[in-house]
N, CA, C and O atoms as a DFTB+ gen file, in Angstrom:
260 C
 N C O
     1  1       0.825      -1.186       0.000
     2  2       0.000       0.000       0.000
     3  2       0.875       1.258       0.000
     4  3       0.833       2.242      -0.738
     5  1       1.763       0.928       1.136
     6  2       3.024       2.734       1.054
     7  2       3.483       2.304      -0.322
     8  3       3.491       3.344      -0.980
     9  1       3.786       1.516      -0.925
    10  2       4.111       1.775      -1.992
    11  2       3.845       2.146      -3.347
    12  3       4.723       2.509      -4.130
    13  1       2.407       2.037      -3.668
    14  2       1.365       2.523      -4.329
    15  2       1.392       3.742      -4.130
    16  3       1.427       4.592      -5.021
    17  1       1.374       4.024      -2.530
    18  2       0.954       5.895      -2.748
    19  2       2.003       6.523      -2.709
    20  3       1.644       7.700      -2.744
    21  1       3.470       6.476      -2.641
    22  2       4.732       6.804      -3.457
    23  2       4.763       6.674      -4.771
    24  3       5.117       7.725      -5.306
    25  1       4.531       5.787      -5.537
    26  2       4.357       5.541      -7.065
    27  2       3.312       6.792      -7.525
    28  3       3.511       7.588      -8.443
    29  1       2.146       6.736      -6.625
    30  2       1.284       7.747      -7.236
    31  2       1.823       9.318      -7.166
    32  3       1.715      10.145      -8.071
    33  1       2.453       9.529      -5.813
    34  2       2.444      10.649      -5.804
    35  2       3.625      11.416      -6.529
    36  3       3.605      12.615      -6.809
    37  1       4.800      10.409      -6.821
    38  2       5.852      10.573      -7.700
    39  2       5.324      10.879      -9.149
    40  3       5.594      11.875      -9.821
    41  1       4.516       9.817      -9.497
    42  2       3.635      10.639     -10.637
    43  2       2.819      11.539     -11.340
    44  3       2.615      11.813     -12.522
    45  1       2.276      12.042      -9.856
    46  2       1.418      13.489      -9.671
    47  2       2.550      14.571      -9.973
    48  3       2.379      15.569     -10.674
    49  1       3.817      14.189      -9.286
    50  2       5.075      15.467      -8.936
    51  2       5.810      15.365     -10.287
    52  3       6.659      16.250     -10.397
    53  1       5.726      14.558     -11.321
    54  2       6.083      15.019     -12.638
    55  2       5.528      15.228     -13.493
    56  3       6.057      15.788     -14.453
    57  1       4.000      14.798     -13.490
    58  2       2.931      15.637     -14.040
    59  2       3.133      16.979     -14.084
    60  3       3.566      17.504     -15.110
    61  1       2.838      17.702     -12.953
    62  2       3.278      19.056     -12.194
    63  2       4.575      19.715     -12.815
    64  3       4.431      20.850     -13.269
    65  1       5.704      19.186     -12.877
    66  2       6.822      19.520     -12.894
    67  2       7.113      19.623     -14.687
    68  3       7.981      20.336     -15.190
    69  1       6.321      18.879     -15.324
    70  2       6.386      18.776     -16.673
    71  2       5.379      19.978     -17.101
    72  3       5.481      20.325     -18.277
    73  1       4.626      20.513     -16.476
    74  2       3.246      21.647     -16.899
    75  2       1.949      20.724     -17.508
    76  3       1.091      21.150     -18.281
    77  1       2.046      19.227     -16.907
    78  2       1.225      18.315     -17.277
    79  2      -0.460      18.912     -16.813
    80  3      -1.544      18.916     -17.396
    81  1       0.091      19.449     -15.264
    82  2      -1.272      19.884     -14.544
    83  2      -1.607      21.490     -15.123
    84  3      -2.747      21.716     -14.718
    85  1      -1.288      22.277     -15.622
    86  2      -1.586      23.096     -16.228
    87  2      -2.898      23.632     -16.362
    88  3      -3.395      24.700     -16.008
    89  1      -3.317      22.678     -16.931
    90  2      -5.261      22.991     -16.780
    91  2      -5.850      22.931     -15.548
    92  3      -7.004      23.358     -15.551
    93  1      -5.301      22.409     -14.141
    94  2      -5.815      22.907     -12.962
    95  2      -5.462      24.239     -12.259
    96  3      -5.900      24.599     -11.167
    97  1      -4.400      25.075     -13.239
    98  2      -4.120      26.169     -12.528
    99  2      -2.317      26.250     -11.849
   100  3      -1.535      27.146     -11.528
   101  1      -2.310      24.341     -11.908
   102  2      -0.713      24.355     -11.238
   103  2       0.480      24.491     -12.069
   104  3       0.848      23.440     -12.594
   105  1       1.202      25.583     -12.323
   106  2       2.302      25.228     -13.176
   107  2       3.354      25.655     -12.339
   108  3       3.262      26.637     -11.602
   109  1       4.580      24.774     -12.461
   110  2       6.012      25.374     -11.884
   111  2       6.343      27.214     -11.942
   112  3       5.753      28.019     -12.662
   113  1       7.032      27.398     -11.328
   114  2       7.196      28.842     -11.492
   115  2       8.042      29.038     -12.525
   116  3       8.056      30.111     -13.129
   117  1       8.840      28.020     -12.840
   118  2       9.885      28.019     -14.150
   119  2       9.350      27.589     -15.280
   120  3      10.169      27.429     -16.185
   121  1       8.266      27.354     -15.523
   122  2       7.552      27.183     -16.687
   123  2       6.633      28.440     -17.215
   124  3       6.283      28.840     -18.325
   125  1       6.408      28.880     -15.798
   126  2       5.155      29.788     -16.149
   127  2       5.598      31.279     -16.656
   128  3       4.891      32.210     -17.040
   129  1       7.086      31.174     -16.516
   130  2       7.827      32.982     -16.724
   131  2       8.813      32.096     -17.784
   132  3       8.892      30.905     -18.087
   133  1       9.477      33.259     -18.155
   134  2      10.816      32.795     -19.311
   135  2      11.841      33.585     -17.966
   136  3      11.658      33.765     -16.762
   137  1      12.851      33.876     -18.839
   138  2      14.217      33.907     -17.707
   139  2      15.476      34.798     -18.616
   140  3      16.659      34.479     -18.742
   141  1      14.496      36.445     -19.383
   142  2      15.147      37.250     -20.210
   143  2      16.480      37.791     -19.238
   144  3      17.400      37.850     -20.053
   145  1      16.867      38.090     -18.279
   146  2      17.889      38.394     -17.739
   147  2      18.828      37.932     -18.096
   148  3      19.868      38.586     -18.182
   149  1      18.731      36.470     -18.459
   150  2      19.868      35.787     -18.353
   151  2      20.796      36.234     -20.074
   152  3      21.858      35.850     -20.564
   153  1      20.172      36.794     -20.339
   154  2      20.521      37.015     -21.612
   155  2      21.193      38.671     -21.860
   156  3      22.081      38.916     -22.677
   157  1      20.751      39.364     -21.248
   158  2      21.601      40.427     -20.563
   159  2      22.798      39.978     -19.682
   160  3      23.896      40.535     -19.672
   161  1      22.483      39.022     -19.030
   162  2      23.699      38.896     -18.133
   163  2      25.209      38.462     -18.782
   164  3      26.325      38.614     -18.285
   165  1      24.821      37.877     -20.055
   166  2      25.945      37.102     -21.314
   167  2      27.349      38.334     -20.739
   168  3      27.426      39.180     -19.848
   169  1      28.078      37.934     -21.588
   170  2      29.299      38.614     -21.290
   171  2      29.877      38.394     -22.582
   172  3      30.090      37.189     -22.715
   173  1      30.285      39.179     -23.783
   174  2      30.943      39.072     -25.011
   175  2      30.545      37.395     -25.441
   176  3      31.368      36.480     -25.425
   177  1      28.867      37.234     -25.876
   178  2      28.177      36.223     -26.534
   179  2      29.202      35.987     -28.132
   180  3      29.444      34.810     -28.400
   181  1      29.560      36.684     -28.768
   182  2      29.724      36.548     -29.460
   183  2      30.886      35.829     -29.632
   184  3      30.911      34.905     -30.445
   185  1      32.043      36.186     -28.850
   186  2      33.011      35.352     -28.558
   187  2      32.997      33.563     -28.844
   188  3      33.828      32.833     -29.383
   189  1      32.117      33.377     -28.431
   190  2      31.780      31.807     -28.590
   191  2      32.354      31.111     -29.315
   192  3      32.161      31.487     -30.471
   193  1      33.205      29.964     -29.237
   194  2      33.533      29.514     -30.335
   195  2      33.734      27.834     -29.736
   196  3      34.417      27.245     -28.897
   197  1      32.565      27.489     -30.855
   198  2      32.566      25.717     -30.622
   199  2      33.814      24.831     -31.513
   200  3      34.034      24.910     -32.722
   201  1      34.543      23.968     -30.479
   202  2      35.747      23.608     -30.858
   203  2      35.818      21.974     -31.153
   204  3      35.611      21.501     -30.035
   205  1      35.969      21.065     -31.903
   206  2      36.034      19.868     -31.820
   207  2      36.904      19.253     -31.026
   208  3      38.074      19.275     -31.408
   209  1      36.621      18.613     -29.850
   210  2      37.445      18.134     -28.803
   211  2      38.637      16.943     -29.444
   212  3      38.238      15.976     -30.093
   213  1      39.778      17.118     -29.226
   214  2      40.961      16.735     -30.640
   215  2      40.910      15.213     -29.192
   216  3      41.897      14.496     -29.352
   217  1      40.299      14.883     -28.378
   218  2      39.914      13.596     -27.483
   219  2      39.402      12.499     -27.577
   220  3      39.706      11.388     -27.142
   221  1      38.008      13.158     -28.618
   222  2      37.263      12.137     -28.873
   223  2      37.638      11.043     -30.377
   224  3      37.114       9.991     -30.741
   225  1      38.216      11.468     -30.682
   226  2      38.617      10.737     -32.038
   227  2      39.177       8.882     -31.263
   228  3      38.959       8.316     -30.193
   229  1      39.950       8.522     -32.534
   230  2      40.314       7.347     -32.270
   231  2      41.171       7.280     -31.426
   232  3      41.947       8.197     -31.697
   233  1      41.652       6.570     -30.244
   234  2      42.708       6.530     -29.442
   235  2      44.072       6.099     -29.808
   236  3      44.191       4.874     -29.784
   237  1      45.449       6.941     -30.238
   238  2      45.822       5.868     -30.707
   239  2      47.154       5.423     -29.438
   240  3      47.559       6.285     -28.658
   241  1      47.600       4.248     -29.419
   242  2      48.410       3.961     -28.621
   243  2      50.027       4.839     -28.057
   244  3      50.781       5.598     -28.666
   245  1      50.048       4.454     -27.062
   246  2      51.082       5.393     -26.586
   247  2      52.279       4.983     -26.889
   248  3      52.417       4.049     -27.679
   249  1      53.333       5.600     -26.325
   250  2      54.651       5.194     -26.394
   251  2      55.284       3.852     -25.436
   252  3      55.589       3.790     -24.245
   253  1      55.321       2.892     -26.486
   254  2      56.180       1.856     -25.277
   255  2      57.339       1.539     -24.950
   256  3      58.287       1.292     -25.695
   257  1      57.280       1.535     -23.423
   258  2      58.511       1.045     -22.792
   259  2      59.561       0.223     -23.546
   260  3      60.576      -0.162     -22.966
């Protein structure tokens, strides 16, 4: 039985958390606003520069002893 009403209520709390409950009025506070500051807050955005990590490639063996 406790375990049923953990299962349920875990499922109620991502309902909720997803904006599932929405139509009762309940939405997260992070769903219900956007979060424009954060976009002022950037610091030289433009700068950005996406780099291919020279890691992920093939490994190749090291130097042996």
């Amino acid at each position: 039985m406790l375990v049923a009403l953990l299962l349920l209520a875990n499922l109620i709390y991502f309902a909720w958390a997803r904006g599932g409950l929405a139509m009762f009025g309940t939405v997260p506070a992070r769903l219900s606003q956007s979060e424009p500051e954060r976009l002022t807050q950037q610091i030289r955005p433009q700068l950005l520069q996406i780099r291919k990590d020279e890691g992920t490639g093939p490994s190749s063996p090291g130097p042996k002893p």
